[in-house]
mmCIF file of the N, C-alpha and C atoms, coordinates in Angstrom:
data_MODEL
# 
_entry.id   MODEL 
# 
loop_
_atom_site.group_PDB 
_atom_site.id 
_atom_site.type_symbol 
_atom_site.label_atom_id 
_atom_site.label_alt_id 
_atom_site.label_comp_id 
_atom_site.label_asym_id 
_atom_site.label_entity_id 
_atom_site.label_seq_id 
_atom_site.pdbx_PDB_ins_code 
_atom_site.Cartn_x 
_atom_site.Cartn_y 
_atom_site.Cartn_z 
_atom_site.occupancy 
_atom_site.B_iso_or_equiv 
_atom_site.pdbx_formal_charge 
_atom_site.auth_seq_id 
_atom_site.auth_comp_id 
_atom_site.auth_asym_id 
_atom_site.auth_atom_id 
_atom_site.pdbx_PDB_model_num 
ATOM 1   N N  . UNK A 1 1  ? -63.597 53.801 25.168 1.00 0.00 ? 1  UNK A N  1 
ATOM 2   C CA . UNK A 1 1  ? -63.572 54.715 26.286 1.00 0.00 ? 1  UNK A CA 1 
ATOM 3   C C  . UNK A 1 1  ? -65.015 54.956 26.740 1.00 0.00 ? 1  UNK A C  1 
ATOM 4   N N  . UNK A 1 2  ? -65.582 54.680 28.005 1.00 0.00 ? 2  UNK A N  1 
ATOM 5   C CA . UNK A 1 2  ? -66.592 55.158 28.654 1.00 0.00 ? 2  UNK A CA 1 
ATOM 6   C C  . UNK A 1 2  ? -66.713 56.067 28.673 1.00 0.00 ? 2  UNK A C  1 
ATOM 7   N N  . UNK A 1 3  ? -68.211 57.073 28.822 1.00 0.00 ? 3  UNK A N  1 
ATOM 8   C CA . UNK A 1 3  ? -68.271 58.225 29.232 1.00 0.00 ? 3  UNK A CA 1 
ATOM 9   C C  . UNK A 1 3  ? -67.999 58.685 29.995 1.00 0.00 ? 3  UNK A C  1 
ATOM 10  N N  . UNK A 1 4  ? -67.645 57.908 31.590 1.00 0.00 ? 4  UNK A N  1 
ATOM 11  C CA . UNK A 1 4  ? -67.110 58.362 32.625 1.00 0.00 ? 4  UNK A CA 1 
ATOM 12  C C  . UNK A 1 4  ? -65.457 58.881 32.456 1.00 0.00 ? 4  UNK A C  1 
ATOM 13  N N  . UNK A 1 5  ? -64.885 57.726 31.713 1.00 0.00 ? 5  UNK A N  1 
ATOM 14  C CA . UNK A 1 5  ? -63.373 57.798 31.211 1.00 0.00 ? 5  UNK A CA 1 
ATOM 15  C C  . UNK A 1 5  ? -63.583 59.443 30.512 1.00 0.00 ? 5  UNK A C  1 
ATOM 16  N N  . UNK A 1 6  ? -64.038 59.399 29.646 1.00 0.00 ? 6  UNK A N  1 
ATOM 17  C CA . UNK A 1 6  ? -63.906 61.155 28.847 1.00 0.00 ? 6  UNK A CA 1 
ATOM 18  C C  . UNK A 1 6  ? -63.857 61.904 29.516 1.00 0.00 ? 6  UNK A C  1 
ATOM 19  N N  . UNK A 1 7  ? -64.998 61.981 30.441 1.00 0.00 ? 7  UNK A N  1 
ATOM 20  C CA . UNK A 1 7  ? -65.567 63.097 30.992 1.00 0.00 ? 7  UNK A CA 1 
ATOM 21  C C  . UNK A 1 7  ? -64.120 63.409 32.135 1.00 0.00 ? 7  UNK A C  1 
ATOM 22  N N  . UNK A 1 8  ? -63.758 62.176 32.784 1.00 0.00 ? 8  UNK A N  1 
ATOM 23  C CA . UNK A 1 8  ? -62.875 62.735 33.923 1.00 0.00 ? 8  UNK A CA 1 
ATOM 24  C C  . UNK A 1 8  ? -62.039 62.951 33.400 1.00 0.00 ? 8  UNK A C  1 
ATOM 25  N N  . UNK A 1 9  ? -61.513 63.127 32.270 1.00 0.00 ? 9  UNK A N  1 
ATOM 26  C CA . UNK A 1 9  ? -60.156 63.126 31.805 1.00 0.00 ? 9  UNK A CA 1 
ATOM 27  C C  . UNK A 1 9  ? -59.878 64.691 31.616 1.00 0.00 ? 9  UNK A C  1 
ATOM 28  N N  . UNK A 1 10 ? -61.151 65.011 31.301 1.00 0.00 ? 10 UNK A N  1 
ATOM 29  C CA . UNK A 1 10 ? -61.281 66.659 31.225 1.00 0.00 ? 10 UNK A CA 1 
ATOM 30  C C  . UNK A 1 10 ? -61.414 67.366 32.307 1.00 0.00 ? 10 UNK A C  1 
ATOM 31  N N  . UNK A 1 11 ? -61.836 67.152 33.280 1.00 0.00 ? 11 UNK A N  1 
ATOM 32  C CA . UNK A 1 11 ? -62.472 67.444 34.461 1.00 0.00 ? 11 UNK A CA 1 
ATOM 33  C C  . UNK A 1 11 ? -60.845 67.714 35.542 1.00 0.00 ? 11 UNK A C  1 
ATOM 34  N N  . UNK A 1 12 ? -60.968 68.575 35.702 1.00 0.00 ? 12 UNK A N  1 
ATOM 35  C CA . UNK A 1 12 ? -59.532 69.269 36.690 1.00 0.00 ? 12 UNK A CA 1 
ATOM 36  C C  . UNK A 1 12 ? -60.241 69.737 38.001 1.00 0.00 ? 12 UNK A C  1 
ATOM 37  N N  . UNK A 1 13 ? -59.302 70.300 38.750 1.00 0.00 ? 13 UNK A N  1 
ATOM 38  C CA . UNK A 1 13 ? -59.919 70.932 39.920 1.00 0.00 ? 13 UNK A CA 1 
ATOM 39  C C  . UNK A 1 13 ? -60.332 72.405 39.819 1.00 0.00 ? 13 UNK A C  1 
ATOM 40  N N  . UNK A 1 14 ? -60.163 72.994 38.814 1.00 0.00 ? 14 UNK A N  1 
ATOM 41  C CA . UNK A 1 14 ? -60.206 74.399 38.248 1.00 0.00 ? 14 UNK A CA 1 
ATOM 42  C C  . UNK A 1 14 ? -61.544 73.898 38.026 1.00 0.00 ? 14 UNK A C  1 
ATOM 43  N N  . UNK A 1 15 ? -62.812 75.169 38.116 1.00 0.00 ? 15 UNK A N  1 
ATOM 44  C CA . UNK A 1 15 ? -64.132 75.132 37.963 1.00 0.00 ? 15 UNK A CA 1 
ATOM 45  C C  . UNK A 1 15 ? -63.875 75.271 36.073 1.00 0.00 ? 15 UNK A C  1 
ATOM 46  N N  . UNK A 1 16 ? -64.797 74.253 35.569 1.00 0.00 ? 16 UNK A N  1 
ATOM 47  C CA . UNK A 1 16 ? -65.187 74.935 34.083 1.00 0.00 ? 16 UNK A CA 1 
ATOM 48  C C  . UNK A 1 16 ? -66.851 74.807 34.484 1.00 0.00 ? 16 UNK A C  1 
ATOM 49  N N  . UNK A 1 17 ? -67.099 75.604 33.117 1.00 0.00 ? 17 UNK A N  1 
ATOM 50  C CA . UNK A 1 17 ? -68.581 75.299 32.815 1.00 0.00 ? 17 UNK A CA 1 
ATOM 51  C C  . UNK A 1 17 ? -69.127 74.190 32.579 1.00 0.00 ? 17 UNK A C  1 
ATOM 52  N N  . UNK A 1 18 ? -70.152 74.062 31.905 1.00 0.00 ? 18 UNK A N  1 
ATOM 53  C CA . UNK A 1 18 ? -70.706 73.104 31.095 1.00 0.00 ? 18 UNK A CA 1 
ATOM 54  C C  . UNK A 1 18 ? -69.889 72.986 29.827 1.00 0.00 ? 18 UNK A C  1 
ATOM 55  N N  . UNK A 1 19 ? -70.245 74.193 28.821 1.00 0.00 ? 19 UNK A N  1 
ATOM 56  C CA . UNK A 1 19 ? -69.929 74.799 27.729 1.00 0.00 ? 19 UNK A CA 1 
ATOM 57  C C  . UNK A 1 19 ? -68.405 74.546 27.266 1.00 0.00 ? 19 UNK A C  1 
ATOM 58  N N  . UNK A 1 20 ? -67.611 74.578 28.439 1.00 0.00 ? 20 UNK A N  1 
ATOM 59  C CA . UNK A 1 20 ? -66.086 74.363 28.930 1.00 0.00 ? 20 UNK A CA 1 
ATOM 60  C C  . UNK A 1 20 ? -66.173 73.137 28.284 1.00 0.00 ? 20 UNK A C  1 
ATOM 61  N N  . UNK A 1 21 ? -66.735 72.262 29.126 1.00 0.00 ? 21 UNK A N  1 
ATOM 62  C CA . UNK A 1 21 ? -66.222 70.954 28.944 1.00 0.00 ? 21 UNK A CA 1 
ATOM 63  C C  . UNK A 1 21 ? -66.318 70.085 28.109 1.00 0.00 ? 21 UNK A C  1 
ATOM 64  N N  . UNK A 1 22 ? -67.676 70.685 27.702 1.00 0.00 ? 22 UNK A N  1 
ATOM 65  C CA . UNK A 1 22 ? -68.021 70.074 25.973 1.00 0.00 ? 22 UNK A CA 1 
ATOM 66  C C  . UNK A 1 22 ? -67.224 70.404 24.957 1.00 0.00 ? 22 UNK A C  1 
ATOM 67  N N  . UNK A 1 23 ? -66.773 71.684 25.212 1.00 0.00 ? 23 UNK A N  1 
ATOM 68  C CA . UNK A 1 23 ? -65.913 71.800 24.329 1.00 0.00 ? 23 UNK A CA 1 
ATOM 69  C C  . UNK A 1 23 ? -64.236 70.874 24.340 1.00 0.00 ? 23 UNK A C  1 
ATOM 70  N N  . UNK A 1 24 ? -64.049 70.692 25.451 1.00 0.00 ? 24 UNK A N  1 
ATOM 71  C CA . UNK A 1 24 ? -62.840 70.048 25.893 1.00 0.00 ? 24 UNK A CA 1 
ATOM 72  C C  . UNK A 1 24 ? -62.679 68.308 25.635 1.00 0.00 ? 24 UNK A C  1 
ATOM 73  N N  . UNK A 1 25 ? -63.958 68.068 25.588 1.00 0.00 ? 25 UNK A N  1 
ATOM 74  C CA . UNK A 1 25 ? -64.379 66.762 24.967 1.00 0.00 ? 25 UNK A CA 1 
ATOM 75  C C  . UNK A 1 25 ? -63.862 66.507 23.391 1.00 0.00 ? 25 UNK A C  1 
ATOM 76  N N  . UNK A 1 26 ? -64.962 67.324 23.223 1.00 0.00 ? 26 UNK A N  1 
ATOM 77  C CA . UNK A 1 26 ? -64.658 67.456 21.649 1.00 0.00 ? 26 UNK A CA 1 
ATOM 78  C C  . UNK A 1 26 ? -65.643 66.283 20.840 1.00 0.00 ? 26 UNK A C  1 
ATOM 79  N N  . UNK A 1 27 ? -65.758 66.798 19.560 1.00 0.00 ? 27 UNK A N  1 
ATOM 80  C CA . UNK A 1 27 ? -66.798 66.408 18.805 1.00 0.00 ? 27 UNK A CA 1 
ATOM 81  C C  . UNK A 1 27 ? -66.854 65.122 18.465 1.00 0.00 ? 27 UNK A C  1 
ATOM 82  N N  . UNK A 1 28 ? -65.957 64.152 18.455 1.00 0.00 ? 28 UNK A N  1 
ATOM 83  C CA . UNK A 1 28 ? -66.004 62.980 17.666 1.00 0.00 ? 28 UNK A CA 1 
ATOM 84  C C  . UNK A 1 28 ? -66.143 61.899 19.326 1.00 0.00 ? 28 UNK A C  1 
ATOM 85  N N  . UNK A 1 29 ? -65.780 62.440 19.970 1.00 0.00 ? 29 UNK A N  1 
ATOM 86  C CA . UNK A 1 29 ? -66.086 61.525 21.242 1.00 0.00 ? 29 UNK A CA 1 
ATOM 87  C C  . UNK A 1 29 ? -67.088 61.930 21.908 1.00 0.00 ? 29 UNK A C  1 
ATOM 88  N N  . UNK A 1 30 ? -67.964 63.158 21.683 1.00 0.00 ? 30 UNK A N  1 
ATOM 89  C CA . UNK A 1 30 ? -68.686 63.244 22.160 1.00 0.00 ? 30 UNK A CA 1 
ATOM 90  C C  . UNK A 1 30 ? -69.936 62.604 20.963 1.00 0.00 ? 30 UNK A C  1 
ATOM 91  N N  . UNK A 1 31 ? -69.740 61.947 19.967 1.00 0.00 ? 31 UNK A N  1 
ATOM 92  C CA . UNK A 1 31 ? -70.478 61.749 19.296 1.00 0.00 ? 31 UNK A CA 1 
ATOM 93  C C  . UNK A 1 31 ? -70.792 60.075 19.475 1.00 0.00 ? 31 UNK A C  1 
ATOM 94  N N  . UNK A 1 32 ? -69.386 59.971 18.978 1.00 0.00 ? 32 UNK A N  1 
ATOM 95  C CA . UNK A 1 32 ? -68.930 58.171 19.680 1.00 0.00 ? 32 UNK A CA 1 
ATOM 96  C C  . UNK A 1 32 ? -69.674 57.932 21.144 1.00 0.00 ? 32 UNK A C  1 
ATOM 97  N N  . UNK A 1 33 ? -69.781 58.703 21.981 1.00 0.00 ? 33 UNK A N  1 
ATOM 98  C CA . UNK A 1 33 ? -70.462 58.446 23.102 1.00 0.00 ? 33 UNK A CA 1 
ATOM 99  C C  . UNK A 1 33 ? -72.025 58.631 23.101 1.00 0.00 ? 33 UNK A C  1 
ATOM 100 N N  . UNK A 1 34 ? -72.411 59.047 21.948 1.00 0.00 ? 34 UNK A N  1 
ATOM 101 C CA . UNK A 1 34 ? -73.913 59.567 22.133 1.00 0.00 ? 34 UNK A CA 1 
ATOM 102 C C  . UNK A 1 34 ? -74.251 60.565 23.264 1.00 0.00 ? 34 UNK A C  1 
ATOM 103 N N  . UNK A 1 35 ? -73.203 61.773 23.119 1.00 0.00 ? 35 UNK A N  1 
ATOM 104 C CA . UNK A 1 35 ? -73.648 62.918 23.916 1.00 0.00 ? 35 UNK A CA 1 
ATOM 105 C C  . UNK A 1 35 ? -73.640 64.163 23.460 1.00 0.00 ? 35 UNK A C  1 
ATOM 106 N N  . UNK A 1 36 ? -73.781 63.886 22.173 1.00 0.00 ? 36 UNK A N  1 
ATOM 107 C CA . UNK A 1 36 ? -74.168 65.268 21.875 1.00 0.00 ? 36 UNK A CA 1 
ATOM 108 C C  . UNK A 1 36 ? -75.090 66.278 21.867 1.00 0.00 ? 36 UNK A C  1 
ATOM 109 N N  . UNK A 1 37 ? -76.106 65.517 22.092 1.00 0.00 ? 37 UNK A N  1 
ATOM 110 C CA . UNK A 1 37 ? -77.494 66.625 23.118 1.00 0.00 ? 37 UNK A CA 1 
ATOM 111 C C  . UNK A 1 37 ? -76.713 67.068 24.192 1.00 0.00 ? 37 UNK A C  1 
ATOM 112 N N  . UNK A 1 38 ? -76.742 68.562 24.340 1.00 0.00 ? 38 UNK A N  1 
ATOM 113 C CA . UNK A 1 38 ? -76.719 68.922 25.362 1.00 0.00 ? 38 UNK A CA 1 
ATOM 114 C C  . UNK A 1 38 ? -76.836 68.278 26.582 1.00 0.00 ? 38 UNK A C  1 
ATOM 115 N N  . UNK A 1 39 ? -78.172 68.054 26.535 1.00 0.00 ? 39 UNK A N  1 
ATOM 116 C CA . UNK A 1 39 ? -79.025 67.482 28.211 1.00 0.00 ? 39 UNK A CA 1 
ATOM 117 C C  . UNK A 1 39 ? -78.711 66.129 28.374 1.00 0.00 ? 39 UNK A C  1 
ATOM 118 N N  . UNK A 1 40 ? -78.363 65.248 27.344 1.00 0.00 ? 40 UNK A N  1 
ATOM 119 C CA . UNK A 1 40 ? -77.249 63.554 27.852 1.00 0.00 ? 40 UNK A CA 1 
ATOM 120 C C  . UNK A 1 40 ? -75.932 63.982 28.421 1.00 0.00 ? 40 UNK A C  1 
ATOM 121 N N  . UNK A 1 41 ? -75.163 65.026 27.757 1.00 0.00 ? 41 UNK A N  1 
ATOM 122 C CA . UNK A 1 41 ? -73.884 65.531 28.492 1.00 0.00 ? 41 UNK A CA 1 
ATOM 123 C C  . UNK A 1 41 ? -73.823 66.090 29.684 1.00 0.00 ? 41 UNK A C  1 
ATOM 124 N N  . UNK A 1 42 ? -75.341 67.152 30.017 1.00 0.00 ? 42 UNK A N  1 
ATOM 125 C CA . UNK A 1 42 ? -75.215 67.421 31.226 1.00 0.00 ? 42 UNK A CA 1 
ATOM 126 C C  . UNK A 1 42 ? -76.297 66.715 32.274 1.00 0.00 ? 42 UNK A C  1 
ATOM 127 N N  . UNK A 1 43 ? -76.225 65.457 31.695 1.00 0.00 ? 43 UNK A N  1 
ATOM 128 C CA . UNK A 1 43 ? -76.934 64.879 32.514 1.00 0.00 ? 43 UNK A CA 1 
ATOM 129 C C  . UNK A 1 43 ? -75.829 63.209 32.963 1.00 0.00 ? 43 UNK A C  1 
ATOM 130 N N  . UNK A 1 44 ? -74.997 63.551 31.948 1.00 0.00 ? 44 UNK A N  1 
ATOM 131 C CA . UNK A 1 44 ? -73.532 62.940 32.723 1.00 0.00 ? 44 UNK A CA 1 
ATOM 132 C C  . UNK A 1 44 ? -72.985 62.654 33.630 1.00 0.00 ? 44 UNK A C  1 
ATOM 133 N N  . UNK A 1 45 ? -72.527 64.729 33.375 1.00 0.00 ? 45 UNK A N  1 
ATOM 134 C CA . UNK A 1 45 ? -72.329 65.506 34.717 1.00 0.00 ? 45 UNK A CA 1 
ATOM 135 C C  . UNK A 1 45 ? -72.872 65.173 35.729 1.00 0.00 ? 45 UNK A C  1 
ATOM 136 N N  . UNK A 1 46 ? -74.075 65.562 35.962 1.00 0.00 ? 46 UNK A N  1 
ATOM 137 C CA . UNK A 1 46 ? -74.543 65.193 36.513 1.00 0.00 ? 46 UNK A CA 1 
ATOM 138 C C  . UNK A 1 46 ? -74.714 64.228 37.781 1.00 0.00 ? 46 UNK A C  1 
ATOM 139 N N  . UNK A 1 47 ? -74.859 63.116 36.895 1.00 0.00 ? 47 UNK A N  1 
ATOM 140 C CA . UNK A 1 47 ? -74.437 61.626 37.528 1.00 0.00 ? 47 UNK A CA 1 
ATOM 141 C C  . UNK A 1 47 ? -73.470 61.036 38.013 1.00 0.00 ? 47 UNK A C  1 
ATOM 142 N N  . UNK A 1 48 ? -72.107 61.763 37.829 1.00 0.00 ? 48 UNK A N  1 
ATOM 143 C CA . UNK A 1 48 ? -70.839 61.984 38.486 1.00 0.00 ? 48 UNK A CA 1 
ATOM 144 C C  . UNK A 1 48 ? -70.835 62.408 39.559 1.00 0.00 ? 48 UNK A C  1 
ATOM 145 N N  . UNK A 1 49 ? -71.816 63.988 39.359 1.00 0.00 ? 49 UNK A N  1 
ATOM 146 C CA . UNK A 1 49 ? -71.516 64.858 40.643 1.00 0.00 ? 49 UNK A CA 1 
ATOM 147 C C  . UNK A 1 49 ? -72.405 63.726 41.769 1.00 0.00 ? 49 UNK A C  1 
ATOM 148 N N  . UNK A 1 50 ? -73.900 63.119 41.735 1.00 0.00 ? 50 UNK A N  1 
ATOM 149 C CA . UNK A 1 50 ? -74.128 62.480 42.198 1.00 0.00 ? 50 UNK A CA 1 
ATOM 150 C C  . UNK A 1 50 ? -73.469 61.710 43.092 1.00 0.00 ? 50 UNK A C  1 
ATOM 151 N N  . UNK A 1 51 ? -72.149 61.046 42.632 1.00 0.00 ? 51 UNK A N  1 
ATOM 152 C CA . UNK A 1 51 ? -71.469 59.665 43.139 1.00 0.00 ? 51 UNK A CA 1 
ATOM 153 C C  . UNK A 1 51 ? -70.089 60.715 44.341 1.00 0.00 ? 51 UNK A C  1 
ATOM 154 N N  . UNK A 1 52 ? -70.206 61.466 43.857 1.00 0.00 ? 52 UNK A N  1 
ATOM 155 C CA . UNK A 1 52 ? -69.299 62.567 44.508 1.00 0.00 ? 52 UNK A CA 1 
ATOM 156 C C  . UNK A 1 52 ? -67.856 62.807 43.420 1.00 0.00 ? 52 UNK A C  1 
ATOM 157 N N  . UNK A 1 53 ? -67.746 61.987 42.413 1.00 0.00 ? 53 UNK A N  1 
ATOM 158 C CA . UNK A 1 53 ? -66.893 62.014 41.613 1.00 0.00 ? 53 UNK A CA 1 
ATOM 159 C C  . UNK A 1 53 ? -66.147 63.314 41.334 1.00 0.00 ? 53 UNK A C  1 
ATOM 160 N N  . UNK A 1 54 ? -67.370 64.371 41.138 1.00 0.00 ? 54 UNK A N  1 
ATOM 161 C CA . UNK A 1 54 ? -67.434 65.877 40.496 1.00 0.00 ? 54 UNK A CA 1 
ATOM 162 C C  . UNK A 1 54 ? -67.975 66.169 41.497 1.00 0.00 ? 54 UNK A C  1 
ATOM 163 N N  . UNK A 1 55 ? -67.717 67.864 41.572 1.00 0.00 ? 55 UNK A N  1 
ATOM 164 C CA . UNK A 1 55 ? -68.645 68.845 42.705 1.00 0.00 ? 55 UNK A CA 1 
ATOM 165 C C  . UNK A 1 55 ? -69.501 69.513 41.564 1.00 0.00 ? 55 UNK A C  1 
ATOM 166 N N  . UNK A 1 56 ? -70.551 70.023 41.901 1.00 0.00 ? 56 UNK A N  1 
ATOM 167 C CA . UNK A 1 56 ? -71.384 71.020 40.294 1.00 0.00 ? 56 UNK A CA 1 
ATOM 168 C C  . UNK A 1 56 ? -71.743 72.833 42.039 1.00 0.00 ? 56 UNK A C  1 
ATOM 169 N N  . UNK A 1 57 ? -71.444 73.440 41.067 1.00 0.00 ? 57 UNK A N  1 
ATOM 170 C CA . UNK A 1 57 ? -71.542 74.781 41.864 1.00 0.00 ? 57 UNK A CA 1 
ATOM 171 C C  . UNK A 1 57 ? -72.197 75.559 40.881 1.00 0.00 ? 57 UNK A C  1 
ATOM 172 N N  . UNK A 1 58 ? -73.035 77.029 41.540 1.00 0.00 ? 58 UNK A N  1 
ATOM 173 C CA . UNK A 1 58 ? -72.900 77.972 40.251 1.00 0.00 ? 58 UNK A CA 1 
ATOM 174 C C  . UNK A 1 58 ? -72.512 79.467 40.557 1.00 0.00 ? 58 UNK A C  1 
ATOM 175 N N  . UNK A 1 59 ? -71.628 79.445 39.304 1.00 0.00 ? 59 UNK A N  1 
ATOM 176 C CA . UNK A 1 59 ? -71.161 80.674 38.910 1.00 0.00 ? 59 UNK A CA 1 
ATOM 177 C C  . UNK A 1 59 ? -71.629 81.982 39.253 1.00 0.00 ? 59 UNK A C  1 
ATOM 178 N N  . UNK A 1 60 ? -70.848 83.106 39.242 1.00 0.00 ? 60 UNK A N  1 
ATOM 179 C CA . UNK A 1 60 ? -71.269 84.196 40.029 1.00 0.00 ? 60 UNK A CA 1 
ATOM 180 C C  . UNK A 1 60 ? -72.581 84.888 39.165 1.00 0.00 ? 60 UNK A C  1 
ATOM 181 N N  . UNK A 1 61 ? -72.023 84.388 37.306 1.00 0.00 ? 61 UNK A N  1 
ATOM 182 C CA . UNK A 1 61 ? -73.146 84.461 36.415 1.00 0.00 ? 61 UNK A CA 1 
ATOM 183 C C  . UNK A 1 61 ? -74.484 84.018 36.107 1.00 0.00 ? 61 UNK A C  1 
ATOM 184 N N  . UNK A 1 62 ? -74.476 83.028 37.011 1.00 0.00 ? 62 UNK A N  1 
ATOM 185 C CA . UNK A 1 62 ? -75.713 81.869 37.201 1.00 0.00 ? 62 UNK A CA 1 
ATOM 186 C C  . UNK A 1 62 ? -75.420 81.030 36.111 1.00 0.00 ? 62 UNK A C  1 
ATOM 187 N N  . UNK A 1 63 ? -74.289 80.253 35.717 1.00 0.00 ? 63 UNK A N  1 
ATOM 188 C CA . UNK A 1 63 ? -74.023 79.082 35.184 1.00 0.00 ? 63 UNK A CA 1 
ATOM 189 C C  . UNK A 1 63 ? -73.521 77.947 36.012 1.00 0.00 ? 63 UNK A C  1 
ATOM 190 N N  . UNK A 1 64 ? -73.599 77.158 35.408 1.00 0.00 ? 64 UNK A N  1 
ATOM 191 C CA . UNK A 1 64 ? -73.413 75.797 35.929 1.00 0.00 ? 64 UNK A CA 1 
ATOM 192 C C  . UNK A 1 64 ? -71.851 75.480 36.088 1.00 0.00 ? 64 UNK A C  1 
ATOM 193 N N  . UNK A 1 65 ? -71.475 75.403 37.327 1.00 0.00 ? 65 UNK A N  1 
ATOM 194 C CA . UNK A 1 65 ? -69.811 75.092 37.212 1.00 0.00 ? 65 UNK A CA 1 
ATOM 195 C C  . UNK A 1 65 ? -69.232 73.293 37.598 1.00 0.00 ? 65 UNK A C  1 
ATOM 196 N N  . UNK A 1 66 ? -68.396 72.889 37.447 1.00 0.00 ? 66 UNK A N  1 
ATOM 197 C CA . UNK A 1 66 ? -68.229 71.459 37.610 1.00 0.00 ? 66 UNK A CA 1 
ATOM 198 C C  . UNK A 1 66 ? -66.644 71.593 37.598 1.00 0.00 ? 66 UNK A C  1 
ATOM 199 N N  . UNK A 1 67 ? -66.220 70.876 38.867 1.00 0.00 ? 67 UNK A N  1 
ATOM 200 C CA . UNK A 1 67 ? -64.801 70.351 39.012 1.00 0.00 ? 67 UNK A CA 1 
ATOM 201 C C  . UNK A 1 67 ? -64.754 69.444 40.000 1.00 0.00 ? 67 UNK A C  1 
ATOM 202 N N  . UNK A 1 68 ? -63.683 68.962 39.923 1.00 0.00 ? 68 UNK A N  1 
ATOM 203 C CA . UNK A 1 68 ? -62.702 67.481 40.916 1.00 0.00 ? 68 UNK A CA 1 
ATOM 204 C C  . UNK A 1 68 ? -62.590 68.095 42.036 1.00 0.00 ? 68 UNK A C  1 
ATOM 205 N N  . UNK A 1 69 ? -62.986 67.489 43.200 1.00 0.00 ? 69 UNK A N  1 
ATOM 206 C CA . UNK A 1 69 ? -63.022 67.922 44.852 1.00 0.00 ? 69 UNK A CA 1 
ATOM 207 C C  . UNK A 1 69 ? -61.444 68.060 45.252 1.00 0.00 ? 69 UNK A C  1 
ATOM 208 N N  . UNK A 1 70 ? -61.058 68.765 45.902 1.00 0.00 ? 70 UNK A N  1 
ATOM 209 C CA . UNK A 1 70 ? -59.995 68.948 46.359 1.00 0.00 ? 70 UNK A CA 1 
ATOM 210 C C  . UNK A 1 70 ? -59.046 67.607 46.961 1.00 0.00 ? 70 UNK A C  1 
ATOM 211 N N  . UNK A 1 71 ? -58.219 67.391 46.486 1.00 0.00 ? 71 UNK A N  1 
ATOM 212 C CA . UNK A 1 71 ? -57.611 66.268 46.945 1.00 0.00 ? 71 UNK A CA 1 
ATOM 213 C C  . UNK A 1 71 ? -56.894 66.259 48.298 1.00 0.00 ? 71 UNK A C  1 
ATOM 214 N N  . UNK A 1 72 ? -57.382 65.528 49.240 1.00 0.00 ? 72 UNK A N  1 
ATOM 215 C CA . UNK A 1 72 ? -56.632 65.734 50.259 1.00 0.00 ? 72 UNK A CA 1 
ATOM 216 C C  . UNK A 1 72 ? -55.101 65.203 50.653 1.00 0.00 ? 72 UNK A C  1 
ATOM 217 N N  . UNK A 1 73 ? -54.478 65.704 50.778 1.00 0.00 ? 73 UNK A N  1 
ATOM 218 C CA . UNK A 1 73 ? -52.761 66.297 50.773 1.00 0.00 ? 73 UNK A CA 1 
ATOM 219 C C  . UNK A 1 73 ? -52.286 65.485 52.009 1.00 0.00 ? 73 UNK A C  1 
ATOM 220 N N  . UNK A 1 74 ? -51.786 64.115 51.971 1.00 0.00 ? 74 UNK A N  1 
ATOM 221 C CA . UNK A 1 74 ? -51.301 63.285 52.640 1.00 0.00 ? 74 UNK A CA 1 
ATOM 222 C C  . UNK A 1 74 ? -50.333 64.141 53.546 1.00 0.00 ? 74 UNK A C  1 
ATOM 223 N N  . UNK A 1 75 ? -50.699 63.700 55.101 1.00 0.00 ? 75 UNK A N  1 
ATOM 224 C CA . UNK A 1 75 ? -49.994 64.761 56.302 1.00 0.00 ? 75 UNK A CA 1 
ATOM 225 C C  . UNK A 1 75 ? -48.773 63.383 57.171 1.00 0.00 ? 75 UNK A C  1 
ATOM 226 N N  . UNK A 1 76 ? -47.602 64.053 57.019 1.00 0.00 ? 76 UNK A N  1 
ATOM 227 C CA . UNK A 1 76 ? -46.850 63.141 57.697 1.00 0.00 ? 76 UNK A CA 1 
ATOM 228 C C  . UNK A 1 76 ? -46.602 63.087 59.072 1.00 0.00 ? 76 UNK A C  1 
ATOM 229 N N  . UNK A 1 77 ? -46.684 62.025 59.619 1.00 0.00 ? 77 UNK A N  1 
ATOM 230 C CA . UNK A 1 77 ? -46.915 61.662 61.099 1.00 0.00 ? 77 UNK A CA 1 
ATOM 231 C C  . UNK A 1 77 ? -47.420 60.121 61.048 1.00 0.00 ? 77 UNK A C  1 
ATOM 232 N N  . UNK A 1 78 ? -47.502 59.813 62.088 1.00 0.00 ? 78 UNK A N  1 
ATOM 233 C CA . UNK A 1 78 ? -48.042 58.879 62.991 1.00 0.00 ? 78 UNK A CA 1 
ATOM 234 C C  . UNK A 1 78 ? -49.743 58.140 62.263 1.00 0.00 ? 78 UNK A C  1 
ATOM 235 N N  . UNK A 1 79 ? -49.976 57.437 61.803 1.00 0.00 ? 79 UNK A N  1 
ATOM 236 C CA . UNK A 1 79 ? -51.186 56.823 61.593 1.00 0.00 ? 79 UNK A CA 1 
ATOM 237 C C  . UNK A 1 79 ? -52.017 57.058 63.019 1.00 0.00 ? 79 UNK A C  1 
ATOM 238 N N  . UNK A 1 80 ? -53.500 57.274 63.230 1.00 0.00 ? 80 UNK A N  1 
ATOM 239 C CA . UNK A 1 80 ? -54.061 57.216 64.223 1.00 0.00 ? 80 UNK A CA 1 
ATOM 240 C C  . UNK A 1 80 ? -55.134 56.880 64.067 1.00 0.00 ? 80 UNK A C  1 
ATOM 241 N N  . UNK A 1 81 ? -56.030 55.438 64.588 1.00 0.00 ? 81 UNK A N  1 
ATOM 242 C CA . UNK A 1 81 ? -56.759 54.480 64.476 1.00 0.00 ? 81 UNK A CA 1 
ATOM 243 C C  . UNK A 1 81 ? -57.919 54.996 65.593 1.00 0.00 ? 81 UNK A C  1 
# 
């Protein structure tokens, strides 16, 4: 499993933290991946949010938030070119 594979697998449209998601990972894949420094995991992130993969926002607390962009909701009608 890639790090990209982990990471999105956790990754919902609900905002988590950082802290969230590491934890949601979990220890043996985050180890298997060589991300258990902190700053390789959130520098992951990161690199996701980059590609547009992830959005990164912050919290009303001043933490770091990260989720899946809103999916846009197929509208029925007519194709228009």
């Amino acid at each position: 499993m890639s790090s990209t594979s982990a990471l999105m697998a956790v990754i919902t449209s609900e905002p988590a933290s950082t802290s969230e998601l590491y934890d949601r990972v979990g220890y043996p894949t985050l180890a298997r991946l060589g991300l258990i420094p902190y700053h390789a995991f959130r520098a992951e992130l990161a690199a996701l949010a980059a590609t547009g993969s992830i959005e990164r926002d912050t919290a009303p607390d001043g933490s770091t938030i990260w989720r899946r962009p809103d999916e846009i909701e197929p509208v029925d009608g007519p194709i228009l070119a």
